[in-house]
FIZAMI-999145 format. One record per residue (C-alpha): residue in one letter; x, y, z. Coordinates in nm, 4 decimals. Last residue first. Layout:
// FIZAMI-999145
{node A {X Y Z}};
...
END
This chain:
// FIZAMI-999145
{node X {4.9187 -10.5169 8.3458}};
{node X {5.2930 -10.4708 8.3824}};
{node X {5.4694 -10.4946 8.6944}};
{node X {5.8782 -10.4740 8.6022}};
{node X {5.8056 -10.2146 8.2868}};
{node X {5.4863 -10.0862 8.4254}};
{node X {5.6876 -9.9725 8.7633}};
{node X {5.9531 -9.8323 8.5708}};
{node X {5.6939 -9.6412 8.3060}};
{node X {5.5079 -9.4891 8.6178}};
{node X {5.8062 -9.3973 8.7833}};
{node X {5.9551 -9.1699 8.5117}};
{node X {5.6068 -9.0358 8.4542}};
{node X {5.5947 -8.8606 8.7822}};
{node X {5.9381 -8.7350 8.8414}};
{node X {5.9749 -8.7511 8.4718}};
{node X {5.7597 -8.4761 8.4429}};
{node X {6.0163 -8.1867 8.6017}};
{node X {5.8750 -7.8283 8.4990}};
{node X {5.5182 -7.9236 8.4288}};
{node X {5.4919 -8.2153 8.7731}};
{node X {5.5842 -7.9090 8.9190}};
{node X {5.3537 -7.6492 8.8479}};
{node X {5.0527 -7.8706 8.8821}};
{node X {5.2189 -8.0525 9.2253}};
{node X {5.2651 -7.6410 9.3774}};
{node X {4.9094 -7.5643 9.2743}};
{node X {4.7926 -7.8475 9.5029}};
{node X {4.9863 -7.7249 9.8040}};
{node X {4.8635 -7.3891 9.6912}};
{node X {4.4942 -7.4861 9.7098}};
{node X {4.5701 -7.7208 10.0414}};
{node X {4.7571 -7.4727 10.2080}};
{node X {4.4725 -7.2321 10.1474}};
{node X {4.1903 -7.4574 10.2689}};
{node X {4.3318 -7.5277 10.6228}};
{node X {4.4069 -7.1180 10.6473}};
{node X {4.0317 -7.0753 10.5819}};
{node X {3.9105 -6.8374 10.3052}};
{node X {3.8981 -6.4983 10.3910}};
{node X {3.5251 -6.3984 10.3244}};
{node X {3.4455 -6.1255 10.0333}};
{node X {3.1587 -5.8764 10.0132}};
{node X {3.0084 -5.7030 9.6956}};
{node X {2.8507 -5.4367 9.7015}};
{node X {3.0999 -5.1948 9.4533}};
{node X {3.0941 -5.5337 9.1892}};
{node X {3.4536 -5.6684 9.0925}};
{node X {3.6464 -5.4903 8.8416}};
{node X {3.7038 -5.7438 8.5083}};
{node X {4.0420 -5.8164 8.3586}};
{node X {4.2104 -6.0511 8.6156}};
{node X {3.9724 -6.3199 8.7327}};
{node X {3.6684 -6.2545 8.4882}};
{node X {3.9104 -6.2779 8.2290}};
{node X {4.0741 -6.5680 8.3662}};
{node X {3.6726 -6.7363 8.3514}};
{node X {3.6711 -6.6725 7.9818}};
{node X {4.0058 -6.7496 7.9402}};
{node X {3.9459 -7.1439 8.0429}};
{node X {3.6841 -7.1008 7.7867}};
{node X {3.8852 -7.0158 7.4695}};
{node X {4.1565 -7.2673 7.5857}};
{node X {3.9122 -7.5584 7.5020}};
{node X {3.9031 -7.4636 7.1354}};
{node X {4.2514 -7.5610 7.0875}};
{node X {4.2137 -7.8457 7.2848}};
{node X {3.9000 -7.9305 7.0501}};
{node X {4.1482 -7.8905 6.7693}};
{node X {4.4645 -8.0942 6.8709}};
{node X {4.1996 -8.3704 6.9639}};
{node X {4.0461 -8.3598 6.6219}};
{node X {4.4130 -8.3697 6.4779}};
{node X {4.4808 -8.6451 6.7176}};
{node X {4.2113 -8.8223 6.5769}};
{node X {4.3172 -8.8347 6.2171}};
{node X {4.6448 -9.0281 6.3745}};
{node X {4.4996 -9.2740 6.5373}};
{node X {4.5154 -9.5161 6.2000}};
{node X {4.4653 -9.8402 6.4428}};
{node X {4.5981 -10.0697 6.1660}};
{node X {4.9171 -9.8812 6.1411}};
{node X {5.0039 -9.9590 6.5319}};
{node X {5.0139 -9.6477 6.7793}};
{node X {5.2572 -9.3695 6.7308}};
{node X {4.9980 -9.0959 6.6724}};
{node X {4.8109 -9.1945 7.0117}};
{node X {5.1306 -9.1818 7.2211}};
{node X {5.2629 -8.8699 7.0631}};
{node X {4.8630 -8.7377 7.1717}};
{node X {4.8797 -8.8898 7.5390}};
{node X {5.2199 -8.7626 7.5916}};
{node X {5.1462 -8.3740 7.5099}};
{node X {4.8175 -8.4098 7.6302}};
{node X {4.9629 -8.4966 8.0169}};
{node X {5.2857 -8.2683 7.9254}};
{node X {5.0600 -7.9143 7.8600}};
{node X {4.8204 -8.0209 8.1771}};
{node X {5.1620 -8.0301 8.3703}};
{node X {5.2459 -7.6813 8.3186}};
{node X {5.4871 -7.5545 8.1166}};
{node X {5.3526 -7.4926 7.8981}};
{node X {4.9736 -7.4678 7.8402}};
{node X {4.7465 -7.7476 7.8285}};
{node X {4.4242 -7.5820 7.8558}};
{node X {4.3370 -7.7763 8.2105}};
{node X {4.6953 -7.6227 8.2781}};
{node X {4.6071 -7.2724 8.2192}};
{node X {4.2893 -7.3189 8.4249}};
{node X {4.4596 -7.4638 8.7034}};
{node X {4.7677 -7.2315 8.7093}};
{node X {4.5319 -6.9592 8.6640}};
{node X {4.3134 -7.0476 8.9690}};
{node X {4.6443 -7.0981 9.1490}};
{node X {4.7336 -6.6940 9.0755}};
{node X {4.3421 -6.6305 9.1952}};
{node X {4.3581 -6.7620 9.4568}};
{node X {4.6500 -6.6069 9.5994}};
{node X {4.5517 -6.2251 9.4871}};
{node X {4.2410 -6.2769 9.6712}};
{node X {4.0672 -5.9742 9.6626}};
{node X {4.2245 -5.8076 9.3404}};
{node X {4.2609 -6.0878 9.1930}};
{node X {3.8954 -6.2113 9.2348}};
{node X {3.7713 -5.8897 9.0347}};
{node X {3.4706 -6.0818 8.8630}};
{node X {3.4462 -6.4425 8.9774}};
{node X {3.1136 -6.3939 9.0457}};
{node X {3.0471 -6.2708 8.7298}};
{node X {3.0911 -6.6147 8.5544}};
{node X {2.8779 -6.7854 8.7990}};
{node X {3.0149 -6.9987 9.1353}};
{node X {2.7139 -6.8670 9.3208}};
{node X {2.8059 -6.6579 9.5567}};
{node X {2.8273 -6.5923 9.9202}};
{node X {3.1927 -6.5713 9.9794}};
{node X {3.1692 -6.9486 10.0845}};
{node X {3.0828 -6.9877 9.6781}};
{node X {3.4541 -6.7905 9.6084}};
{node X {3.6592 -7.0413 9.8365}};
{node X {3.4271 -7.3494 9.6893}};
{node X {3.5286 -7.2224 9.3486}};
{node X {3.8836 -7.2315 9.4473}};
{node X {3.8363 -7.5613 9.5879}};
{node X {3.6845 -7.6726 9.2498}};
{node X {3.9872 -7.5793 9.0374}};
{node X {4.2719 -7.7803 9.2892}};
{node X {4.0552 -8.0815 9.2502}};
{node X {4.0511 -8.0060 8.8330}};
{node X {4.4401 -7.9601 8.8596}};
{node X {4.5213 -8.2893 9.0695}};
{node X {4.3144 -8.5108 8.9177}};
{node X {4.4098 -8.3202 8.5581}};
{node X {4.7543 -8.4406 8.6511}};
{node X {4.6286 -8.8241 8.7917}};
{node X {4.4561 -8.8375 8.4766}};
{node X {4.7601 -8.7557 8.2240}};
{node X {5.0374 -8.9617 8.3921}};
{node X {4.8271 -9.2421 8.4068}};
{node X {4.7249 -9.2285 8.0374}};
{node X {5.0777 -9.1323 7.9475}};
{node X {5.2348 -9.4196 8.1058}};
{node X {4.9686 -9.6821 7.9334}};
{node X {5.0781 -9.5174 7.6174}};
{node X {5.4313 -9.5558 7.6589}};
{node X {5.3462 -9.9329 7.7297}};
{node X {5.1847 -9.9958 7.4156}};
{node X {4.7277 -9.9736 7.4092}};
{node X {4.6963 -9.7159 7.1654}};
{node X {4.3526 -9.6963 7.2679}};
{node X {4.3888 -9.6315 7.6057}};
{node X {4.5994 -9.3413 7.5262}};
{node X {4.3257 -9.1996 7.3199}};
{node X {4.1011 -9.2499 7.5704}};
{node X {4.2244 -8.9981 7.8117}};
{node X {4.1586 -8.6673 7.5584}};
{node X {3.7979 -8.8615 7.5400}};
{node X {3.7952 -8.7861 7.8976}};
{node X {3.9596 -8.4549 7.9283}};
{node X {3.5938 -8.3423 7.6952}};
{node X {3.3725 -8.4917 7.9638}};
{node X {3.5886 -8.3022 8.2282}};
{node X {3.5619 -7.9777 8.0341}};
{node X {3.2049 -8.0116 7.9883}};
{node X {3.1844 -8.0670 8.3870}};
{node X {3.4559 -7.7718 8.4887}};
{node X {3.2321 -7.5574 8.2709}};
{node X {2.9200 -7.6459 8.4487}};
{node X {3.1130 -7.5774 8.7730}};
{node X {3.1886 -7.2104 8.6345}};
{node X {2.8727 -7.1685 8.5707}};
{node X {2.8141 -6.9257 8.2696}};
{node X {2.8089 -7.2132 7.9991}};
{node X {2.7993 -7.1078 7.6344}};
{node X {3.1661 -7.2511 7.5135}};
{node X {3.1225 -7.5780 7.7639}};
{node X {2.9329 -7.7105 7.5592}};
{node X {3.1206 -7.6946 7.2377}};
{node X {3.4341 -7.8399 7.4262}};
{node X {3.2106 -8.1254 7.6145}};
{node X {3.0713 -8.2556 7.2768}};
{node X {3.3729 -8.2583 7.0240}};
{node X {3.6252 -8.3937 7.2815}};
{node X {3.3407 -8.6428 7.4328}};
{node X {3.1627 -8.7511 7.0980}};
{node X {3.5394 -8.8109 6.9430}};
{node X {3.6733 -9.0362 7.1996}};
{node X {3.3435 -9.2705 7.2593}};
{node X {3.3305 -9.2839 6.8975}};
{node X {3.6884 -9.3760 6.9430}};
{node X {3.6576 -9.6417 7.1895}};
{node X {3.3914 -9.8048 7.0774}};
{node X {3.5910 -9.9072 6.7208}};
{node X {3.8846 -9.9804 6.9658}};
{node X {3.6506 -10.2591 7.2000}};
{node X {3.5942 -10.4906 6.8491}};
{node X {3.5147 -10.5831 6.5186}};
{node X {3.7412 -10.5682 6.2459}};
{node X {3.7773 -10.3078 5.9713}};
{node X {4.0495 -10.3471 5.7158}};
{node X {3.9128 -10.0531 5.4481}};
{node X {3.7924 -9.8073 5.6877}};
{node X {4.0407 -9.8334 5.9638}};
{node X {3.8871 -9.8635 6.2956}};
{node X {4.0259 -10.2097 6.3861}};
{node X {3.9516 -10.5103 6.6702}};
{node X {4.1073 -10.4528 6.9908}};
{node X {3.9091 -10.8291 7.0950}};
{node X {4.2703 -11.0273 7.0702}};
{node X {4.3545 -10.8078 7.4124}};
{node X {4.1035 -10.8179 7.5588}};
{node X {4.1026 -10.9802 7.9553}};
{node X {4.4981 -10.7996 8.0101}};
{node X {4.4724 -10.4754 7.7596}};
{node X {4.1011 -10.4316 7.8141}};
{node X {4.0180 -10.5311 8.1772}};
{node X {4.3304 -10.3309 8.2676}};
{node X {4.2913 -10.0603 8.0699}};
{node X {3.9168 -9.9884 8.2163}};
{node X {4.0832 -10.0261 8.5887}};
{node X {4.3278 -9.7694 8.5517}};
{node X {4.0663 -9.5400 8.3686}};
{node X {3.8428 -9.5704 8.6896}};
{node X {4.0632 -9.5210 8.9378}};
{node X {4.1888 -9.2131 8.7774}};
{node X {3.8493 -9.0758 8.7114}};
{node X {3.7055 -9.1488 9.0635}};
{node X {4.0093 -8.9525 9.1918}};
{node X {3.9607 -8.6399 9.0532}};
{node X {3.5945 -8.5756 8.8869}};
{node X {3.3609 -8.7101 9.1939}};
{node X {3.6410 -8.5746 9.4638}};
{node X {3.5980 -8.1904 9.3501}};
{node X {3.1952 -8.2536 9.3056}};
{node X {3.2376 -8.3939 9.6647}};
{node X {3.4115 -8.0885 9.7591}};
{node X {3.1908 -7.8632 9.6063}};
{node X {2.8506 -7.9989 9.7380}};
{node X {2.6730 -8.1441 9.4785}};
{node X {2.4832 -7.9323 9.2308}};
{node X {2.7002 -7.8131 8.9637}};
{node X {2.9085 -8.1491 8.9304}};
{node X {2.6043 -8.3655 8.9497}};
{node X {2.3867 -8.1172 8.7084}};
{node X {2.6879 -8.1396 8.4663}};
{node X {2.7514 -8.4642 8.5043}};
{node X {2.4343 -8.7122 8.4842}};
{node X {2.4170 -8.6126 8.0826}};
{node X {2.7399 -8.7874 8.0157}};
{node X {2.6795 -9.1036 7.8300}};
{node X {2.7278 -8.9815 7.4747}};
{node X {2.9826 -8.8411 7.5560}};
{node X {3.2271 -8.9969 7.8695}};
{node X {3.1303 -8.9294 8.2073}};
{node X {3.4077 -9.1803 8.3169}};
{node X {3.1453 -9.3556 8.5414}};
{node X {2.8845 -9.3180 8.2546}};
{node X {3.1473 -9.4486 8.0068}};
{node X {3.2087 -9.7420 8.2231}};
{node X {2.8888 -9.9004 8.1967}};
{node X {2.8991 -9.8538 7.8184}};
{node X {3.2259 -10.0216 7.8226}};
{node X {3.0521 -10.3530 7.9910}};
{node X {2.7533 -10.3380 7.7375}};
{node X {2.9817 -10.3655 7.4070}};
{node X {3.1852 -10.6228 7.5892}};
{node X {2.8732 -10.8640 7.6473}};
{node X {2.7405 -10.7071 7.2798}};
{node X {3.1086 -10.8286 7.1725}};
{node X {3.0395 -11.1623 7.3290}};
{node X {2.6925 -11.2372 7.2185}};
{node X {2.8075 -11.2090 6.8816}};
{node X {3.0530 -11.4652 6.9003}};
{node X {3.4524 -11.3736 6.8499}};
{node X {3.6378 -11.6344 6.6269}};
{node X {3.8564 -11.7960 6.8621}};
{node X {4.2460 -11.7557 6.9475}};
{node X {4.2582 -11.6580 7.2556}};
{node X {3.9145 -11.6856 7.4214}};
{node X {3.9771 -11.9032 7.7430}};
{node X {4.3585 -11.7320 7.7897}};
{node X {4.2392 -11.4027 7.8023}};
{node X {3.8952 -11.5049 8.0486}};
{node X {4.1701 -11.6577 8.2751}};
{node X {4.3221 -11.3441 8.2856}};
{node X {4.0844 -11.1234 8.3820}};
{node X {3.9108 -11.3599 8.6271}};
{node X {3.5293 -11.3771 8.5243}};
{node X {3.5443 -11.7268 8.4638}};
{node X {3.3116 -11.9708 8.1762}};
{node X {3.4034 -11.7603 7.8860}};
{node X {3.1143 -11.7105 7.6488}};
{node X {2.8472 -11.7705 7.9591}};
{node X {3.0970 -11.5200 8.2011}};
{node X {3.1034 -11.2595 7.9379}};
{node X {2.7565 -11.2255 7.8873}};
{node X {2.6742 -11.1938 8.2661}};
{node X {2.9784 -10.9391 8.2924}};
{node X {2.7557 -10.7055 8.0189}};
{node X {2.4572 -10.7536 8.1973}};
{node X {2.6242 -10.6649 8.4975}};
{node X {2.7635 -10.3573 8.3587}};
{node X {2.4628 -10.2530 8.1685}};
{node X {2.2655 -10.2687 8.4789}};
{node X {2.5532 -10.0680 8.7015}};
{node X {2.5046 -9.7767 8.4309}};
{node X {2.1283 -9.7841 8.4837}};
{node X {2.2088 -9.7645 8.8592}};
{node X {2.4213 -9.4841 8.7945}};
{node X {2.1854 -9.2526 8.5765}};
{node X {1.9267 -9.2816 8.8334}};
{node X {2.1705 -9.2594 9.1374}};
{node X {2.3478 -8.9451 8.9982}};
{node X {2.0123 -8.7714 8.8957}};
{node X {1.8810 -8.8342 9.2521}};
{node X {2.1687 -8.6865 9.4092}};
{node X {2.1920 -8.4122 9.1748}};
{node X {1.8186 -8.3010 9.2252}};
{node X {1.9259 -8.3671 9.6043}};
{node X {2.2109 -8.1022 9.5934}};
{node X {2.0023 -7.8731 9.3656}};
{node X {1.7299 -7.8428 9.6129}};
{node X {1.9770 -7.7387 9.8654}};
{node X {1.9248 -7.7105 10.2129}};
{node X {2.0347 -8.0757 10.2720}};
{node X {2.3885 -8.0200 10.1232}};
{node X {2.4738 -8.3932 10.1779}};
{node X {2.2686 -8.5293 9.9024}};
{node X {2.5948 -8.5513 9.6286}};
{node X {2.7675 -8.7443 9.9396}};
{node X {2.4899 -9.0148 9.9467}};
{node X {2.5371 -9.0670 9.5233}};
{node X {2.8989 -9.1219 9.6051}};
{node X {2.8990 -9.4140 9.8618}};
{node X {2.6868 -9.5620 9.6890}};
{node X {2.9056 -9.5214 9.3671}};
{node X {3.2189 -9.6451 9.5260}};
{node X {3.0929 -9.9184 9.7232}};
{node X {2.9398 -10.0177 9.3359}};
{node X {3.2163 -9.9861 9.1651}};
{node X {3.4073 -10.2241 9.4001}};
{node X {3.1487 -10.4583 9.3619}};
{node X {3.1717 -10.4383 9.0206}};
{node X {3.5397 -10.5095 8.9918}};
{node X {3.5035 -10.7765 9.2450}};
{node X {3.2354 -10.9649 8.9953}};
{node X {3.5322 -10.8991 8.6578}};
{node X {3.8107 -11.0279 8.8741}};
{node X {4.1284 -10.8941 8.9134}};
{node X {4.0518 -10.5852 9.1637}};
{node X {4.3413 -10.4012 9.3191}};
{node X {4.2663 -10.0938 9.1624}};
{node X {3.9221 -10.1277 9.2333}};
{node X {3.9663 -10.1940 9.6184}};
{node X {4.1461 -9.8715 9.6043}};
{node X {3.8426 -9.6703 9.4801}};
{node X {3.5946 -9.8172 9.7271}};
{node X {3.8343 -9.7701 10.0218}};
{node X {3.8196 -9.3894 9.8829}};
{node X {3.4122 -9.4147 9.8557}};
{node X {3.4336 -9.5420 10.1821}};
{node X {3.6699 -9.2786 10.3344}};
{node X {3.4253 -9.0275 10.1833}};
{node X {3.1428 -9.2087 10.3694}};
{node X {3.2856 -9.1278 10.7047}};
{node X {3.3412 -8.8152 10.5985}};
{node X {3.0120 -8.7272 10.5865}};
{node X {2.8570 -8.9758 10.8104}};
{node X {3.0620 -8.8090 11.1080}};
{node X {3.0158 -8.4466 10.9679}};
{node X {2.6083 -8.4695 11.0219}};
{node X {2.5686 -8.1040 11.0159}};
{node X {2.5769 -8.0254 10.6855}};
{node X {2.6726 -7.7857 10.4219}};
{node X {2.8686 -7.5609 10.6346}};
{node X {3.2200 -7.6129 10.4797}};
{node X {3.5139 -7.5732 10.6810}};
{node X {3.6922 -7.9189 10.7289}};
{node X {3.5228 -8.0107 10.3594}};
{node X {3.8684 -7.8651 10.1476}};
{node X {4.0811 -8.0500 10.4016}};
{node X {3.8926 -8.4027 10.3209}};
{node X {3.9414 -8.3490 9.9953}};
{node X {4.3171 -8.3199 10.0376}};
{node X {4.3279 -8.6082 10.2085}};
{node X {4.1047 -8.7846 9.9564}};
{node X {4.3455 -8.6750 9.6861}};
{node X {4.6506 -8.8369 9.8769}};
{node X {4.4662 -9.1604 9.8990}};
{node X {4.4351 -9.1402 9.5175}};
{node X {4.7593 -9.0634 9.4956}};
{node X {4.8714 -9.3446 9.6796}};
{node X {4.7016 -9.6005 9.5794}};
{node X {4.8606 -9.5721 9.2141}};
{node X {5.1804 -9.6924 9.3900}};
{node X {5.0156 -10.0465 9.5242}};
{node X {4.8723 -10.1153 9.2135}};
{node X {5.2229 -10.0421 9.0751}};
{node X {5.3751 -10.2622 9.3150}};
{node X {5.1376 -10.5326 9.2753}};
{node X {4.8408 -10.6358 9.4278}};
{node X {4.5991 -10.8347 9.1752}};
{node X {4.2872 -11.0031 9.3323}};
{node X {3.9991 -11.2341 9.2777}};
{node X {4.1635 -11.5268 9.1917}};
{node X {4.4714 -11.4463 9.3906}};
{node X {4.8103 -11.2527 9.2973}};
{node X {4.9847 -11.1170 9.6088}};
{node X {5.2428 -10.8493 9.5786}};
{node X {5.3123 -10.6072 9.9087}};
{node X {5.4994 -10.2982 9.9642}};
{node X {5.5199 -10.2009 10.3333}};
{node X {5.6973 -9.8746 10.3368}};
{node X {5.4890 -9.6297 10.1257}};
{node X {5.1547 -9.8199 10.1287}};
{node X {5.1932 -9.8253 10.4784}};
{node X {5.2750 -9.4789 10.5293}};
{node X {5.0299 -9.3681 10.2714}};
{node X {4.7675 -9.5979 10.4956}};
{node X {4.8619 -9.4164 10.8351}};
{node X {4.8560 -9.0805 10.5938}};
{node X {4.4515 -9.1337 10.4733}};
{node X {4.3666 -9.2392 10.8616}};
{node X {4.5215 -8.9050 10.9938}};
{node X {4.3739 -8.7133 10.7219}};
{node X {4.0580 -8.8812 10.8330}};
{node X {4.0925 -8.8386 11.1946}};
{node X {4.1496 -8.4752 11.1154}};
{node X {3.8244 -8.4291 10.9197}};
{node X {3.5931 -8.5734 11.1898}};
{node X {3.7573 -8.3345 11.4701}};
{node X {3.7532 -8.0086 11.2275}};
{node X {3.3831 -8.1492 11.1456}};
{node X {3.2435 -8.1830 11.5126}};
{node X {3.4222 -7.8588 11.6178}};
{node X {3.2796 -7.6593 11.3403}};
{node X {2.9146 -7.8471 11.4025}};
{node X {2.9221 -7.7271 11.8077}};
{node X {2.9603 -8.0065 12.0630}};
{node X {2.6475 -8.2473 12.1566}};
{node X {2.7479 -8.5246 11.9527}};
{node X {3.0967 -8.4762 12.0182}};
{node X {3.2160 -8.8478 12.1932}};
{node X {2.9228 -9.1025 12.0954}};
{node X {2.8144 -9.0057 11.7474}};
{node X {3.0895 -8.8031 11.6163}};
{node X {3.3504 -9.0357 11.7364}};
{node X {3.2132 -9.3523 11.7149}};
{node X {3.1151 -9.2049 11.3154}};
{node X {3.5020 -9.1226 11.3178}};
{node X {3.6327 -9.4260 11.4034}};
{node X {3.3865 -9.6215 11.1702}};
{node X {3.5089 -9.4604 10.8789}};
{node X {3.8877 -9.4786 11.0168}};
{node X {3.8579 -9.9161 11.0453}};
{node X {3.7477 -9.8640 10.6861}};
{node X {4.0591 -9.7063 10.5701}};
{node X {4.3358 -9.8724 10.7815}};
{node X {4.1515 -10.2361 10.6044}};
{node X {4.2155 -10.0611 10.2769}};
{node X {4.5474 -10.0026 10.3671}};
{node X {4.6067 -10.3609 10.5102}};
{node X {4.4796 -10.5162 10.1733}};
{node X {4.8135 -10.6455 10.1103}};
{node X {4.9348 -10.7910 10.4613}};
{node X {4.6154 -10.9165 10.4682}};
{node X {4.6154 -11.1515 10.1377}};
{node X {4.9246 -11.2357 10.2571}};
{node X {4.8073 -11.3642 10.5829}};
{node X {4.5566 -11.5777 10.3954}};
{node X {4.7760 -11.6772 10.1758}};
{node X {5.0400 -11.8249 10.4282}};
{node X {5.3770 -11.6914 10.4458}};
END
């Protein structure tokens, strides 16, 4: 088959994804324009779930491998598509009801974008398409954070997001600049084969140095994290939902890759006595700020979307250790791990969006007496909660379980093992503020004045359908990390 064709054939999702953007901005513009704003959105948010399961379908039946200069389909890049459209489905569920905007065609046309964004990524081989990807991701991100047009916060957010992001994209395309003038190609694995075997240069490990501190803002890792917490607390809930599930997946799939398949004579060393410069020294002050800094934050905060933020910073350096150890076990448990807390930390925001539609702000004390109102919500609210914890058997308990055995078996000269106690410890502290908002849940009677709103049916299924994957990806595992580790095994990075 010719290239070209190929080339098609394996970008034919991403193609279904873009072609359903526009769709739904004809739509909305030219077909519904005058109808009423539920109708608009239910209409705009089924032609997206119908555009996210056309490309699932595809994905599903059509499996593709093309290797180019610029990019890398293989099975497994094809695979990790799928949750990641199967999150945007789901976020695009959670949004059918909301009432923080009125323009629902650019809404969702724009999440589709940021999705098409996020699969692009995956398929990227090529430092420049990497970035470009990024970057339709990002854009399309920092205009979904300013959707809630009534809010101050929302825009705050927005402008916080864009601010922090475009200083993020600088470092990145610095750092890519540097690269390119020590290695002469920004293909991954030309730019292996072009430095194997010579003594690094400075200006190449501040090139790499400046390329992982772009990526630490999009993975909201400490000390690059400041953007979150006012992102996550004041974009709309949805889009806050999206912004820590499937951003983080794409993102940590794509980080490995440019590490393990551009880097991998640059690991360098952490141990004390043998150390070597390098991406692993980064790494793990990267690890250790985010476990120690997003666990003790997220002790004092009375927002429950605050909370999720620290959390998220501190499930990032959790993340990293995987990376680190670098084997193929490892690389299982890393994408095991994120696309579990994708799924549990989506799941967590919609039922914060079901308690903010009752009125409230998504405080501690809002949540006060939720069982008793909601006995549904609240029993997937534990399973979240108790699975962002890591407790058994839940999948949170298998993602850390995997990504810590992982991190303790890496190579001597890595010496991971002194951070998996710190890990071990800040999860440990972790669980002390997942209770926090249980208690409020089960332990606390709710206010006499207060009021509560039935959540939509739409909204429900998706909660449950996402408390259902939690549950049991924790009682059967290999179902998800049984096909990871085949696919790396025949398609490895």
């Amino acid at each position: 088959m010719n290239l070209y064709l190929e080339c098609l054939a394996a970008l034919t999702p991403e193609i279904v994804i873009v072609a359903t953007a526009l769709l739904v901005l004809l739509v909305d513009l030219a077909v519904v324009q005058e109808k009423a704003a539920a109708h608009r959105a239910a209409l705009a948010g089924a032609i997206t779930c119908l555009g996210c399961s056309l490309a699932m379908v595809w994905l599903a039946l059509m499996p593709c491998s093309v290797h180019t200069a610029m990019l890398a389909v293989s099975p497994m890049t094809q695979w990790i598509k799928l949750p990641l459209l199967l999150m945007t489905f789901l976020a695009a569920v959670l949004s059918w009801h909301e009432r923080f905007t009125r323009h629902a065609g650019e809404y969702f046309a724009m999440l589709l974008l940021a999705a098409a964004g996020l699969m692009l990524l995956v398929s990227s081989d090529n430092l420049l398409l990497i970035f470009i990807a990024l970057e339709l991701l990002s854009i399309s991100l920092y205009a979904l954070a300013a959707f809630d047009k009534g809010s101050v916060a929302s825009s705050e957010a927005a402008l916080k997001y864009l601010l922090f992001g475009g200083m993020s994209a600088a470092f990145t395309l610095f750092g890519i600049s540097l690269i390119y003038g020590i290695a002469g190609n920004l293909q991954l694995g030309f730019i292996a084969a072009r430095l194997r075997g010579q003594p690094g240069e400075p200006v190449f490990y501040a090139g790499l140095v400046m390329t992982l501190i772009g990526f630490a803002f999009k993975l909201a890792a400490a000390p690059f994290h400041l953007w979150a917490p006012d992102v996550y607390q004041g974009a709309p809930t949805p889009v806050a939902s999206f912004i820590a599930s499937g951003s983080k997946v794409a993102s940590f799939f794509v980080l490995a890759r440019i590490l393990l398949t551009a880097f991998p004579n640059a690991r360098g060393t952490a141990s004390l006595d043998d150390f070597l410069p390098g991406w692993a020294p980064v790494i793990i002050v990267l690890a250790v700020l985010s476990m120690v800094a997003g666990n003790v934050a997220a002790i004092v905060q009375t927002n429950v979307k605050r909370l999720l933020a620290y959390s998220a910073i501190a499930h990032a350096g959790y993340a990293l250790l995987a990376l680190l150890a670098g084997q193929r076990y490892a690389l299982s448990a890393l994408l095991f791990y994120t696309i579990t807390y994708a799924f549990t930390v989506l799941g967590a925001f919609a039922v914060v969006g079901v308690v903010e539609n009752s009125g409230r702000q998504a405080s501690l004390g809002d949540f006060a007496g939720l069982s008793r109102r909601a006995p549904l919500m609240s029993f997937c609210m534990l399973v979240f909660m108790l699975s962002l914890a890591g407790i058994p058997p839940l999948s949170g308990f298998f993602g850390k379980f995997y990504v810590f055995t992982a991190a303790a078996a890496a190579p001597p000269q890595l010496s991971l093992l002194w951070l998996v106690v710190v890990a071990v410890a800040a999860s440990a502290v972790s669980l002390y503020y997942y209770l926090q908002v249980l208690k409020q849940i089960y332990a606390v009677a709710p206010p006499p004045t207060s009021s509560w709103t039935r959540p939509a049916v739409s909204a429900q299924v998706a909660i449950v359908t996402l408390a259902v994957i939690v549950i049991a990806l924790g009682c059967v595992p290999d179902l998800l990390l049984g096909k990871i580790t085949a696919l790396l095994k025949s398609h490895p990075f």
